[in-house]
N, C-alpha and C positions, 0 to 999 in steps of 0.2 A: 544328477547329483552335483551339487558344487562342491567348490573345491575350500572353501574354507565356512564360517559360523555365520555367513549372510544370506543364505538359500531359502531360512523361514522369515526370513522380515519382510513388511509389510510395504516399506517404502520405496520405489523405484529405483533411486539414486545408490542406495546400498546393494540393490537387486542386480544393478549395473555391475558389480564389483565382485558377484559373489562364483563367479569362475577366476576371479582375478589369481596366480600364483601366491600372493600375500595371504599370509591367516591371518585374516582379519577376523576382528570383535565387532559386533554392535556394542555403544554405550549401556556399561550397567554394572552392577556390582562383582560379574564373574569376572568380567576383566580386567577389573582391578586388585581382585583377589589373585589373576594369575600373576598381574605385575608385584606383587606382594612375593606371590612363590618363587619366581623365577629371579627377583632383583634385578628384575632390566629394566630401563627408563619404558616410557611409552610413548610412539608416535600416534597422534593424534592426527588425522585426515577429515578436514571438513570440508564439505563440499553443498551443490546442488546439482539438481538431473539437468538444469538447462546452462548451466555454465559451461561456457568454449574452451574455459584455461585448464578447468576442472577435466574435462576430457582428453586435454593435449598431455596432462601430467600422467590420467591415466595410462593413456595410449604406449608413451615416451617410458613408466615407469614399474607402474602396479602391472602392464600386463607382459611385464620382462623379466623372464627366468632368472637371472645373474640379479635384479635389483632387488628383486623380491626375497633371495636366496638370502642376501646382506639384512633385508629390513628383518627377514623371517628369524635368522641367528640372532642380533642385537636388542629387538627390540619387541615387545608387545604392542602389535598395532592396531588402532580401533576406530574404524571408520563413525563417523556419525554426518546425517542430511541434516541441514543447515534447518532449513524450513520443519522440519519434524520437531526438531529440537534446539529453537532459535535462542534459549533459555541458557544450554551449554555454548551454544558460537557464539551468544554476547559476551559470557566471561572470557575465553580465551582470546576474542577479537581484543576486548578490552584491554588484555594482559601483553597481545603483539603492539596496542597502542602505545603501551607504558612502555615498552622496549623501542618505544621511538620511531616503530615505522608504522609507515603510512594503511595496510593493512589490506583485506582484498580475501577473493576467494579460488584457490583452493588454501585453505590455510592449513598450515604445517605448522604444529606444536608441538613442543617434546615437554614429555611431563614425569615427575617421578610419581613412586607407587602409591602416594597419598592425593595422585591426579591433582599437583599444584605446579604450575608451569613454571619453568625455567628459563626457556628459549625456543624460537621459532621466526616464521618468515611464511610466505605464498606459495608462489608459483617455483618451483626450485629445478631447474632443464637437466636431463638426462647427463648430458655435455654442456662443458660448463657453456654459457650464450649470456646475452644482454647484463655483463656484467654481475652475474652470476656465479657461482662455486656448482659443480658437479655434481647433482642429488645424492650419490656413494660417498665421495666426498665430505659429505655435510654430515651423512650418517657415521660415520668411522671417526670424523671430529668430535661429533656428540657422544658417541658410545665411553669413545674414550676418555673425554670430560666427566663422563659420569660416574667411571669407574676409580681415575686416579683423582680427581678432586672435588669431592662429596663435599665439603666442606664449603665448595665454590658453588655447586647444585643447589645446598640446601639455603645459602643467603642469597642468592637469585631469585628462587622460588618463596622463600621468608617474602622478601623484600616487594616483589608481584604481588602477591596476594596479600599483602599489607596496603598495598596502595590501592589495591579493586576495594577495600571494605571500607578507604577514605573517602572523604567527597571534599571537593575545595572549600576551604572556612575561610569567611571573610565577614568582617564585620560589615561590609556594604550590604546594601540590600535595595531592591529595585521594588519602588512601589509602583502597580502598575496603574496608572489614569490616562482619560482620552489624552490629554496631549503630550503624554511618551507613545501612546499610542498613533498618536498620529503623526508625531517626529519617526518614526521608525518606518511608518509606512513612506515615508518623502527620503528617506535612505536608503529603503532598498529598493525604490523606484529606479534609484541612479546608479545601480550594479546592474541590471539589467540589459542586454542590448539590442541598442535601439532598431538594430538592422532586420536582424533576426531572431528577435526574443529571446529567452532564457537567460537564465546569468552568464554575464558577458566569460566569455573562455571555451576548456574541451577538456575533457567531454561533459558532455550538458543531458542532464536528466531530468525531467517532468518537476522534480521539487516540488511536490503537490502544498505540502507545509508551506511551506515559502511564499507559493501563489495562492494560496487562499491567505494568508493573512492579507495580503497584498491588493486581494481585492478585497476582502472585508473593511481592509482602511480605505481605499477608495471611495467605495458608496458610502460608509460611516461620515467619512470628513470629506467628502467632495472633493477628493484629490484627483483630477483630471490625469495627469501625467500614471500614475499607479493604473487606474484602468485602462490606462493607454498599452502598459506595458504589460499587463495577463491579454490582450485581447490581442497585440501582437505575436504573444508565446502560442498561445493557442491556434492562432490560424497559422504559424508559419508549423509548429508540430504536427496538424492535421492535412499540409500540404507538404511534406516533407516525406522523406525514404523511410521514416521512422514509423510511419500510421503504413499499415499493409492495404494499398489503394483496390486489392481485386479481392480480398475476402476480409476486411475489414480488420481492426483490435492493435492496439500499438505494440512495437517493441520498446525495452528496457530502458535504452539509452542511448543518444547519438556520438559516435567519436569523433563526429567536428562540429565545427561552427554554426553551420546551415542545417542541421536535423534532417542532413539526406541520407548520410551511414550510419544504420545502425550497429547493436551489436542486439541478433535477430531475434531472439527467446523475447516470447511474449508471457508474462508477469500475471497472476488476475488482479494481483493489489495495484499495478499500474492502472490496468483498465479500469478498475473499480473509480478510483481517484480524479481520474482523467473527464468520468462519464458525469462524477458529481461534480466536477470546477465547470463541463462546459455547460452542462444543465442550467448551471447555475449564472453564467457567464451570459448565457441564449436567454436568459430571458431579460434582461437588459438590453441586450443587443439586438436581440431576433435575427441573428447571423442564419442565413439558410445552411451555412459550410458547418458550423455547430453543429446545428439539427440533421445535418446528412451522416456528421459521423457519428453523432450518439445514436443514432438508427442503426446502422451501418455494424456501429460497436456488439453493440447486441443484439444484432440480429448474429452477428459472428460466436459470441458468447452461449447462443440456443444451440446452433448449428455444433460448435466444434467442442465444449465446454463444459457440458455437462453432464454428469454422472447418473448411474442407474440409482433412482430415487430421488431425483432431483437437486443434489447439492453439485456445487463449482469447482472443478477440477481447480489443479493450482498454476500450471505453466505447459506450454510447449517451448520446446527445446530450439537453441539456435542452430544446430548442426541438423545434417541428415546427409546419409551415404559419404559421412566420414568430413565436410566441407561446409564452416561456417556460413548460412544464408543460400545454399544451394538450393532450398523449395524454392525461394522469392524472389529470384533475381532470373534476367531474362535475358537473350541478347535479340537485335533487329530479326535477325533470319529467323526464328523463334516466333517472333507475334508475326510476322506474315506469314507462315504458312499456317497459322490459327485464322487470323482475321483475310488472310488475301490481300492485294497491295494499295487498293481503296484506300480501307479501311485502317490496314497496319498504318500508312503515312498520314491519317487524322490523327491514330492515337497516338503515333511519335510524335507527334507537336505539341499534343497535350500532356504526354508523361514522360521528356526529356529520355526519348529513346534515339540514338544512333548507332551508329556501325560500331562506332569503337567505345560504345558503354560509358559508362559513368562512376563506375566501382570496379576494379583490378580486372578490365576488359568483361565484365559483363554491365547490365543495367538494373540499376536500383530503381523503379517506379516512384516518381514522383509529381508533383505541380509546384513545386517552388515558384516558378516563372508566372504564376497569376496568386493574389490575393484572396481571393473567394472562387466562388462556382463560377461558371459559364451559366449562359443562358438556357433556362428550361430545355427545349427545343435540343440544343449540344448536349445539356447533362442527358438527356435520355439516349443520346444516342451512344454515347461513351458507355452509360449503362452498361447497353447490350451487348459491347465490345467488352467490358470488364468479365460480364458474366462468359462469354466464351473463353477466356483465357480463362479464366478460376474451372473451370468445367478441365482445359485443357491440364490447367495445375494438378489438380485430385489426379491425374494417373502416374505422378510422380512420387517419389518413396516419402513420404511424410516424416518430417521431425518427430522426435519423440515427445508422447504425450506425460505429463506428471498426471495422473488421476486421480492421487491424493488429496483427499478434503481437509480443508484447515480453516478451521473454527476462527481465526481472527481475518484470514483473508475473504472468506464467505460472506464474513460481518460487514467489510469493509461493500462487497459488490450489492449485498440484498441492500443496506441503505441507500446508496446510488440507486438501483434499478427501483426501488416504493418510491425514492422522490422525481423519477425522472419521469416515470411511468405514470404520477399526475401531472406533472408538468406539461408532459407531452400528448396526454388525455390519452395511453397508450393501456388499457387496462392490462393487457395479457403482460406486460412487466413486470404489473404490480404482481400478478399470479406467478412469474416465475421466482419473483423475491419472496413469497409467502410459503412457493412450494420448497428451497433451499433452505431458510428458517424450520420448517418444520422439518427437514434432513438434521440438520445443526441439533436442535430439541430435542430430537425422540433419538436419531442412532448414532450421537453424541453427547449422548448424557451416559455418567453411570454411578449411581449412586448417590442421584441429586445432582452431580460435579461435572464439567463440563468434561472432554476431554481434547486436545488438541488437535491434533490429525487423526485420521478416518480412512482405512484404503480396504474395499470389498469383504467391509465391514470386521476389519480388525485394526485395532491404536490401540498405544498403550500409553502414549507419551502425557504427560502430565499438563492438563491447562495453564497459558500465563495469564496474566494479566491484559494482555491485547485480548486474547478469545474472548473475555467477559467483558470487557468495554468496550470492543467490536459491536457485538452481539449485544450486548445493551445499547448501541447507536441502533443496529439492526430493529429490535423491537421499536423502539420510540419511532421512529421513520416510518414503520411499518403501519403503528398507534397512530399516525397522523394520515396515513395515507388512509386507511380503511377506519376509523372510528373504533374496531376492535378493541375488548377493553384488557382483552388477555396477554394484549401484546404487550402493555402498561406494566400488566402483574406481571410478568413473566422479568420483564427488565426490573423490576424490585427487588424480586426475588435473585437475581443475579448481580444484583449489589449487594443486598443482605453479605451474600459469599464471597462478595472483594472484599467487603468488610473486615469478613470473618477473620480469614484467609491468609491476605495480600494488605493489608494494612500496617504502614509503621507507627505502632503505637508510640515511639519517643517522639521523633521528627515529625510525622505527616507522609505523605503520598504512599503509593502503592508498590511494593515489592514486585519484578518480574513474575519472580518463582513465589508457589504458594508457600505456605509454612510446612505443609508436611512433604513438600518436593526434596526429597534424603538427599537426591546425586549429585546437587551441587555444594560445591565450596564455598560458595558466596551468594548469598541474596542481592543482587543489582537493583539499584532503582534509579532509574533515568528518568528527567525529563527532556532533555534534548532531542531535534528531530532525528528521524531514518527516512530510508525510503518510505517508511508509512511511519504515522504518527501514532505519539508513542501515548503508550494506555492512561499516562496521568494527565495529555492534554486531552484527551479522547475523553475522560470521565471530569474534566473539570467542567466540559460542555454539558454534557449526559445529566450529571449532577445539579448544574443551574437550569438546566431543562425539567427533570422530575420536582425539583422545587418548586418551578412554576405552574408544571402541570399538575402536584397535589396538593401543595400550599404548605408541603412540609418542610417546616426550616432545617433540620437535620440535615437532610440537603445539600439546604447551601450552606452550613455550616461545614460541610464535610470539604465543599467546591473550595471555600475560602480557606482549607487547613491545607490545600494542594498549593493554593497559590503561595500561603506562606513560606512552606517545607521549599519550594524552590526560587524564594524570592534573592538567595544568597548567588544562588549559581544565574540567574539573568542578569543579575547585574556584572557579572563578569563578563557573558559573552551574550546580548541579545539577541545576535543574529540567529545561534544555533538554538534558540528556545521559541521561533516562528508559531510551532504549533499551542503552546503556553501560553503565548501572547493573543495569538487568533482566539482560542476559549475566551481568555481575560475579559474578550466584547459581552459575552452572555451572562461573566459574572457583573459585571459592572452595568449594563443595562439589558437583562433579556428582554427580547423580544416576542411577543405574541399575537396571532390574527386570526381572528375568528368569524367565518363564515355560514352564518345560520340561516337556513331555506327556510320560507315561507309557504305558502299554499303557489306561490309564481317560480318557475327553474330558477338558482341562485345562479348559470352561466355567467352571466356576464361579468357579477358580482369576481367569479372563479378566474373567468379568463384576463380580465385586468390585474388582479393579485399575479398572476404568472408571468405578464409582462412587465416587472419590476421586479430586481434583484431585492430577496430581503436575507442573504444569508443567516445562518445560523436563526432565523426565527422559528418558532411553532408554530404551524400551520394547521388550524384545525375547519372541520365542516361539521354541521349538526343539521339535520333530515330529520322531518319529521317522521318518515318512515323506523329512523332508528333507534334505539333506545340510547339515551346519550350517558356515558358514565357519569356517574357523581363524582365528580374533580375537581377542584377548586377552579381552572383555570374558563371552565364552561361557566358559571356560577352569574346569572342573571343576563345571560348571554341569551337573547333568543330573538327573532322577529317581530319587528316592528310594524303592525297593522296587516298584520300577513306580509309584508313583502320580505325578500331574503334580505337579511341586514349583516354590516360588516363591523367589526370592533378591532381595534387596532391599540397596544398597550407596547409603548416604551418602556421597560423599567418598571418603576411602581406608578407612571404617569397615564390614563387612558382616556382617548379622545373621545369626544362622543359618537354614538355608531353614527353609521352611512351607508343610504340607501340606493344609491348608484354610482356604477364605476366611475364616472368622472369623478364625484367625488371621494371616491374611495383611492384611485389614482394621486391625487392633491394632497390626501392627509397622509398616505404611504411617504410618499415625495418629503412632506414638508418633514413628518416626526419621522423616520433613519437619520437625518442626521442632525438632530436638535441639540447632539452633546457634541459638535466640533470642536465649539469653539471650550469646551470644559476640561 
């Protein structure tokens, strides 16, 4: 029996909390009706299951008699999982922004009984530390502010949530063409550093946005130095303390320079991200260090990842047995009495193992000190020394797992794993992106509507706008990888409903929260990046892609009311609209290539197309074995004299086909980047 109202939810992070001493609420209309009764402000707790801070707050706070005792008298307090309900911690992230700080998780908001915030901050210490005030402290200040000056509460709160329903007006406006587009890619070539990839500082996170705009100007305008700088990010993150070297799949973020410390919790929207930049990345390069860890990646993702029925858990947790990183980290004595002294003194010189560690006297696992692989012959033998340690690993107390399915971050991994899983000519990928899709469809639907999160088979939480342009990348990816035509309909049909829905009919772009989502205060509509990119760059693509792929202008009519609705806000700050700007490429010239098999295998035709980068293009194949949809984008597309023929279409411009890879190679090469100089 718990001890307060989070015993029957669904989500781990709240499950966490539900012997906590605090009577805590989940978000939702009863607990605002109690703050109505009682006339107490409300503390708002937002959190994740794999946050460290989030754990040391609970630890230090929620599971302390005398703290709990103060929150439990002052205040109505209501936990909500950040990831459940990313819809509520973007308003109040939003609202700690407007209050001038920097912002983070575990967040602490105090709200009155119309749940319109007032004030708040993070990580808040037991005793007072790092220039902090006392969590009790904080609370007896707040209570007391609330009761003797309402008057001060309610222009606080006025004045917040006046500023979440502004959006900055400015008569500028950013038209976007190749050559802003490709001054931008030569700007943020030169934040980047040079030593050790990522944007130059700390702590340094994947920036998936970021690097793929980065490399889509690259290859678009033949900027050298830009693909210089994702191919350093990416081998020095895949050699780094950050990629987990004995059972594969990245953590979060590094908290230095060198991507050897992480901070451990493994993400699936990271991995998802990671697996489509290096995919994408390896075949330009044919890096083997690429191709081991997107193997690597998911073969980790099969093994540890996935749920009864096929869909993607969401995280594991950085803690275990109370100690950030304690599964992953190692010390010398440790891998010799696994591998024996041979064998442990190879692997210390390949994964910067010594006596006295490399992280607060233990060892973080890494290869910093080489650039790529070792030779066949070495990698095989490290192999088998990996695999005894990771066999050694498993009898250790495992992090916590989040099992929770989430509809936009599943979206984000089944894309990755349909394009990788051709690229890599890896079929069983493609199958496990088809069998997650079909988790997402059928026991994430209800009543036509998608719904957000999914946990053994109970969510209530309300779809955003990420789940449906997730999941409409998902389908289309899926549409290219296997021919299926269902997969087409299926993503039409899930724009019909952004439409419906998530559309602002004055402005342009898409609402977070749908229209009939009651529990928030404000409908947000961002275009700027996150950790994953945000639903209106994600459907400016989606949108110039089903255009091309049905020939229906609606479309791109729709693609170009996005880019208008936020042409105000790039112009003020282009950097933080990366994801916006990468679409922009597909508005301005999508790309298409079409691979139609003749009575001869179309291989070769295949295996050249995947030796060149073409981001963001549509990749199609037509077999005569299949029945091909009726879609504009097929449409006189077929084999020429029986051999497999190739068609390649810039924009509105199409080359004439080609009947073998060198020269299908040649005209790839020459038209990506025909609009540089434009």
């Amino acid at each position: 029996m718990s001890r307060n109202r989070l015993g029957d939810e669904s989500s781990p992070y709240l499950i966490q909390h539900r012997d906590n001493p605090v009577h805590w609420w989940a978000w939702g209309p009863e607990a605002l009706a109690e703050a109505k009764r009682t006339g107490k402000p409300i503390l708002l707790s937002v959190g994740y299951s794999a946050c460290h801070w989030c754990h040391v707050m609970a630890h230090e706070s929620f599971e302390d008699e005398a703290t709990a005792a103060v929150m439990n008298d002052l205040f109505v307090n209501i936990k909500v999982d950040r990831e459940e309900r990313p819809d509520i911690d973007a308003i109040y992230m939003g609202a700690l922004h407007r209050l001038g700080q920097q912002g983070g998780w575990p967040l602490t908001m105090f709200l009155d009984a119309d749940a319109r915030p007032f004030w708040g901050g993070t990580y808040f210490p037991k005793q007072g530390a790092y220039g902090r005030p006392p969590f009790v402290d904080v609370l007896m200040r707040i209570s007391n502010i609330y009761r003797q000056e309402p008057e001060k509460v309610a222009g606080n709160a006025e004045a917040i949530v006046h500023a979440l329903k502004q959006r900055s007006v400015t008569d500028a406006e950013t038209s976007v063409t190749h050559s802003l587009l490709r001054e931008i890619t030569q700007r943020l070539a030169r934040v980047v550093d040079p030593i050790h990839g990522g944007i130059t500082g700390t702590p340094k996170f994947p920036q998936w946005s970021f690097f793929w705009l980065l490399w889509r100007g690259a290859i678009r305008y033949s900027e050298q130095p830009a693909k210089a700088a994702v191919v350093k990010t990416l081998e020095r993150i895949c050699q780094g303390g950050i990629y987990d070297h004995l059972g594969g799949g990245f953590a979060r973020y590094s908290v230095d320079e060198f991507w050897l410390a992480p901070h451990f919790e493994k993400m699936l929207y990271d991995n998802a991200l990671l697996i489509d930049l290096m995919t994408e990345v390896w075949r330009e390069t044919q890096s083997p260090l690429l191709e081991a860890r997107v193997a690597e990646t998911v073969d980790w993702l099969a093994r540890e990842m996935v749920v009864e029925g096929g869909g993607f858990a969401s995280a594991l947790d950085a803690d275990s047995e109370g100690e950030e990183g304690r599964f992953y980290v190692w010390s010398a004595a440790e891998i010799e009495a696994v591998l024996g002294a041979e064998q442990a003194a190879v692997f210390a010189a390949a994964y910067d193992v010594s006596p006295d560690g490399n992280w607060e006297g233990h060892t973080i696992l890494n290869r910093l000190k080489a650039k790529g692989l070792d030779t066949p012959g070495k990698e095989k033998e490290l192999a088998g020394m990996r695999a005894k340690l990771l066999d050694a690993r498993a009898k250790r107390v495992r992090p916590g797992w989040d099992d929770k399915v989430l509809a936009d971050w599943n979206g984000l991994m089944i894309a990755a794993l349909a394009r990788a899983g051709v690229v890599f000519d890896r079929a069983p990928w493609v199958t496990m992106a088809k069998s997650a899709f079909t988790f997402v469809e059928k026991t994430m639907t209800v009543s036509s509507r998608l719904v957000h999160s999914v946990r053994h088979g109970q969510g209530r939480a309300p779809a955003t706008a990420s789940d449906y342009a997730n999941m409409i990348w998902a389908a289309l990816r899926l549409f290219q990888a296997t021919g299926e035509s269902a997969y087409l309909e299926t993503a039409e049909g899930w724009a019909r409903v952004l439409d419906t829905h998530f559309w602002d009919d004055d402005t342009g772009g898409y609402f977070t929260a749908a229209d009939d989502t009651h529990d928030v205060i404000v409908r947000l509509k961002p275009g700027s990046d996150d950790a994953t990119p945000s639903a209106n760059a994600v459907m400016l693509s989606n949108l110039a892609l089903l255009s091309l792929l049905t020939g229906n202008q609606t479309y791109q009519q729709r693609a170009e009311a996005i880019a208008r609705a936020f042409a105000s806000d790039m112009a003020q700050n282009l950097a933080a609209h990366t994801g916006l700007l990468a679409a922009s490429m597909d508005l301005l010239s999508p790309q298409l290539i079409v691979v139609a098999s003749g009575e001869e295998n179309n291989h070769e035709l295949l295996k050249q197309l995947y030796a060149l980068s073409m981001p963001g293009a549509a990749e199609l194949t037509v077999t005569p074995a299949a029945s091909s949809p009726p879609i504009a984008a097929l449409d006189g597309k077929s084999p020429i004299d029986g051999k497999p023929t190739a068609y390649v279409c810039i924009g509105p411009e199409c080359a004439l086909p080609v009947t073998s890879a060198e020269a299908l190679r040649n005209l790839i090469v020459e038209l990506r980047s025909t609009t540089e100089g434009a």
